[in-house]
N, C-alpha and C positions, 0 to 999 in steps of 0.2 A: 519519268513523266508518263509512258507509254504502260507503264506499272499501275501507275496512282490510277490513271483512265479504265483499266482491266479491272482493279480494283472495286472502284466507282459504280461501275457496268456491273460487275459479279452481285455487290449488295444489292444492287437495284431489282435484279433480276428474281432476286432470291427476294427479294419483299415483294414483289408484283406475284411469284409463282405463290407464295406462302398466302395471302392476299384473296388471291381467287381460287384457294381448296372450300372443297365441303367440308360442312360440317353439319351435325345430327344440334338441334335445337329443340325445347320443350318452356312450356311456360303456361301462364295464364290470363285471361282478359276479364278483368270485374268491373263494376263500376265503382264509386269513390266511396260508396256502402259498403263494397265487399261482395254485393251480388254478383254470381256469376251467369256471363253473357254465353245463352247459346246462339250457334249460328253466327258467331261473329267472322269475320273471312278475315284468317293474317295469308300477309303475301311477299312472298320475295321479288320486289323490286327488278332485282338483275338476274336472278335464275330461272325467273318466269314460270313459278310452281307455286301451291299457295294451298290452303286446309282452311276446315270450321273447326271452329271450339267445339267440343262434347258438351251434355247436357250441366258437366260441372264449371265448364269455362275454360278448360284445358286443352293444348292441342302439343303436336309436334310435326317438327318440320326439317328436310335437308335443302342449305340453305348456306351462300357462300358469304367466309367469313368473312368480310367485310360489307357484305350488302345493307341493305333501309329495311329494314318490314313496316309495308302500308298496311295498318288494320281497321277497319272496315266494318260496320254492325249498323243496324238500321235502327234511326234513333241519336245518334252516337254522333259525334265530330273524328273522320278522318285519322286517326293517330300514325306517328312515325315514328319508328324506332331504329336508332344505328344499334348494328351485330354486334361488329367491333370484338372480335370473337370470343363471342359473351353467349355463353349453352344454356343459360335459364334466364327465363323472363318474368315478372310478376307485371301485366298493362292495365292499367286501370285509364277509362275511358271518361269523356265527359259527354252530357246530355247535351244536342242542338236546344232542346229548348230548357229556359231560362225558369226551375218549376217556381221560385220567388215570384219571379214577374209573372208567371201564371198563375201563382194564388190571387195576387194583390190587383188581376185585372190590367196588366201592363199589358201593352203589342208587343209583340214578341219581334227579338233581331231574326232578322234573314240570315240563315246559315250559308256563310261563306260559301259552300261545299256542295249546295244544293244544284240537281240538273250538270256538274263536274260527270258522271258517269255514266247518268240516263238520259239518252237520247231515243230518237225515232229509226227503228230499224229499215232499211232501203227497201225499197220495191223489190229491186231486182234481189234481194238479199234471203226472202223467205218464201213460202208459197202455203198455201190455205191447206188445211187439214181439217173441215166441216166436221162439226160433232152431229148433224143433220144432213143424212145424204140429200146433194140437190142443192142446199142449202152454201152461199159463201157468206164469208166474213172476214175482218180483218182488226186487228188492233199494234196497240204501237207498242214496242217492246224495247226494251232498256238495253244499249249496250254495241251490238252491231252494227257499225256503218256513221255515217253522217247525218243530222237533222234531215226530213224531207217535209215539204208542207204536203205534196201530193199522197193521197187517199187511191189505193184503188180496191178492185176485189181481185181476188187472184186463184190461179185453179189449182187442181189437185198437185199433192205431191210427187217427188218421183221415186215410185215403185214403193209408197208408204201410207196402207191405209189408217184411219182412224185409230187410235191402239185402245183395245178392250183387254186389260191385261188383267183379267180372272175369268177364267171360261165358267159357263153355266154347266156344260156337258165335263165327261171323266177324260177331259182333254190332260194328255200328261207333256209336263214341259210348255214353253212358253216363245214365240219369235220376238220379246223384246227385254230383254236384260235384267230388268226387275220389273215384280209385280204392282207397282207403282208408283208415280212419279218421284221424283228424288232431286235435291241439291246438287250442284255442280257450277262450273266454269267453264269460258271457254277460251281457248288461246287462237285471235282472228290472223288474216292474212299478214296484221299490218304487225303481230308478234304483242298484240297488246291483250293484258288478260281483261275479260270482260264476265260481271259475277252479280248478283243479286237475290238477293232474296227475295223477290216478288216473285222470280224465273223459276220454274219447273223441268225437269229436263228426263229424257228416256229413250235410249236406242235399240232402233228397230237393225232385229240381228240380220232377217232377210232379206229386208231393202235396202242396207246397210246407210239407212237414215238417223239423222240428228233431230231428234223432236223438242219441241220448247210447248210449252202450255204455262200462259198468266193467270188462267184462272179452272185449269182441272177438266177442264170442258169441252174445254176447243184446244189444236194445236198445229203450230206450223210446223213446217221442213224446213232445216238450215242446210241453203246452198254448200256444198261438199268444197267447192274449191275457194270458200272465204270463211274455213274456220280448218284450221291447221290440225289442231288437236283439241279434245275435251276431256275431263277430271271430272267423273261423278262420281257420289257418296253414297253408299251402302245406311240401310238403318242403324248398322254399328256407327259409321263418322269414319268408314275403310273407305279408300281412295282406287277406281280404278278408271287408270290413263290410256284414252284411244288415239291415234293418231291416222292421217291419212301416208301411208307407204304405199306408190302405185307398181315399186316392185314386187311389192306381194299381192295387191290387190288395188285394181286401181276403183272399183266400184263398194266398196266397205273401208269400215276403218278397221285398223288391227290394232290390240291392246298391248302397252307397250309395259313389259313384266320390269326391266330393268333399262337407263341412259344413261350413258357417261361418254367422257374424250376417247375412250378406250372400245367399248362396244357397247352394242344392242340389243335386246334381247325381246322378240316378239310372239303376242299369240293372235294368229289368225283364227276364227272360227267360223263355216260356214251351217247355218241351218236349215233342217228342210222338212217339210210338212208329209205328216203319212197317212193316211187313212185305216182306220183300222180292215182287217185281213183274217177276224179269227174265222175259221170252219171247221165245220165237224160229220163226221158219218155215224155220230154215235158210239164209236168207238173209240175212236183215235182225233184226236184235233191237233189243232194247230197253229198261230197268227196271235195275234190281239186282240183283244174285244172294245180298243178304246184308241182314237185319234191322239196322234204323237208330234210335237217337232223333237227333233234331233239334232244335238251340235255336234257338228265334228272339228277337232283342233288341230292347227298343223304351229310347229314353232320354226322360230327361226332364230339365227345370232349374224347379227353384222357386226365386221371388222368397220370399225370407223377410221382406222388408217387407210387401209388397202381397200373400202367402199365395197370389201365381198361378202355377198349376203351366202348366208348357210341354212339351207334347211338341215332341222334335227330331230333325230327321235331322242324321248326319252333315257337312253342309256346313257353310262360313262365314258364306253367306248365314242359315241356320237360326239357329246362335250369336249374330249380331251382331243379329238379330232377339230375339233370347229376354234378353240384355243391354243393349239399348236404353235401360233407366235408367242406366244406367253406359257410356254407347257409347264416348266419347274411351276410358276405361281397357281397355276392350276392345279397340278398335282398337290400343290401344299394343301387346297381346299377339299379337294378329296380325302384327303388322308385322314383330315381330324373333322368332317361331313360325313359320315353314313347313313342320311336318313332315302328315306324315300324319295328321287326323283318327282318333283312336282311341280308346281305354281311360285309358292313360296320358296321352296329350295332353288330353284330358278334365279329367281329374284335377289335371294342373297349372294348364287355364284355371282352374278352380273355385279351387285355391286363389289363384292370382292377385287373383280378384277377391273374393275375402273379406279380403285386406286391407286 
């Protein structure tokens, strides 16, 4: 009997662990045409990580086998897909509205689905960012917090001025992440993802703020300790995830290269503003002739068992040092890995060793 229960136990186990692995996902979201949907957001459910489709409707995602992917398009009814560890998808979406009943003059149904994710973001949630110094403002933004009927104005943010992100002058380098607003998500306190396509999004490297703009013009600050972590999208549809870690920095976020059960793998960066410096005797000079920011990068690897964070330089030696509970599986990556220490090679050791 005490067999058959071991037994029981063993298979269970073995389907719950098999159950909740990753797995690498691709597919595509069209409509019942065959167009394909940009900007459409699929999202894992239970992983709590989620992508746009590219301009041809296609995305991919890591993504545990058994999870739902919510997907998401403006225009579009809500879709639900189970995994069910199934690596390609072809989703075709349906219209909220009804285009028959819109040729022929019919009211159109209320979509189910409508005001489900857009809500009024809290007072205490965001603060003004004036596209006119002097000037406040305020509007309602989809996603963050609970309904509020209350209106206020609200002052400047903290340690983040307005983002002008193309200089007029030969300013080299930039204090905000991309030179223009961009897609993204955000994951809030409460671990819920919050995403729209109306939202604009861009962070400031040396306030180590989270900017939101509805409409390109104006933008608020998102309070640092009611958004966990955010995923913004590059004009490729490349994904990079910042997170708030206060043992590496408790006033910025730090980009997070690789996550798993297994470790961590992080990039800090902090920026700083120079003036240019060049002079000269006519002879000999020396400096810049032109206004610089400057990033500088520090990484790091947390042990997720043993909660010990490591700072690392780029070397092998550093790596093989910081992996030392798992040394043979890390040596196996080196051996058939020779490239240059980087970003991406970063990012593949990491998932390596979270399998």
């Amino acid at each position: 009997m005490k067999k058959m229960i071991l037994l029981v136990l063993l298979v269970t186990g073995m389907m719950t662990f098999a159950s909740a692995q990753n797995i690498s996902i691709s597919g595509t979201v069209k409509t019942g045409d065959g167009d394909a949907l940009h900007l459409a957001f699929v999202q894992d459910q239970q992983y709590k990580n989620g992508v746009y489709t590219d301009s041809t409707g296609s995305f991919s995602l890591t993504v545990y086998a058994n999870s739902k992917l919510k997907v998401v398009c403006r225009g579009f009814r809500d879709t639900l897909v189970s995994v069910n560890n199934q690596t390609v998808f072809a989703i075709v979406m349906k219209p909220v509205v009804n285009i028959t009943a819109k040729r022929s003059g019919i009211p159109e149904a209320a979509n189910p689905t409508d005001g489900i994710s857009l809500v009024t973001m809290r007072d205490e949630m965001m603060l003004n960012e004036p596209g006119v110094p002097g000037s406040k403002r305020h509007f309602n933004a989809p996603g963050v917090g609970p309904t509020t009927s209350r209106a206020v104005q609200l002052d400047m943010g903290q340690g983040s001025i307005y983002p002008v992100f193309i200089h007029k002058e030969a300013t080299q380098g930039s204090r905000y992440l991309f030179d223009t607003w961009v897609h993204g998500y955000i994951l809030n306190a409460a671990d819920s993802i919050i995403q729209s396509p109306e939202l604009f999004f861009n962070y400031d490297k040396m306030g180590g703020s989270l900017l939101l703009s509805k409409d390109k013009h104006a933008a608020i600050e998102l309070y640092r300790e009611n958004v966990k972590s955010f995923t913004l999208f590059d004009a490729l549809n490349q994904p990079s995830t910042y997170a708030m870690v206060p043992d590496i920095d408790k006033g910025h976020y730090t980009q997070v290269l690789s996550s798993g059960n297994n470790y961590k793998i992080y990039k800090a960066v902090k920026t700083r503003f120079e003036l240019a410096n060049y002079v000269s005797d006519g002879v000999a000079s020396s400096g810049n002739n032109f206004d610089s920011y400057q990033d500088e990068y520090t990484y790091y690897i947390l042990n997720v068992k043993t909660n010990q964070l490591q700072k690392i330089s780029l070397k092998k030696k550093a790596l093989k040092q910081a992996f030392a509970a798992d040394g043979n599986k890390a040596d196996g990556y080196f051996k058939t890995n020779d490239a240059d220490i980087d970003d991406n090679y970063l990012a593949s050791l990491g998932d390596y060793m979270n399998k």
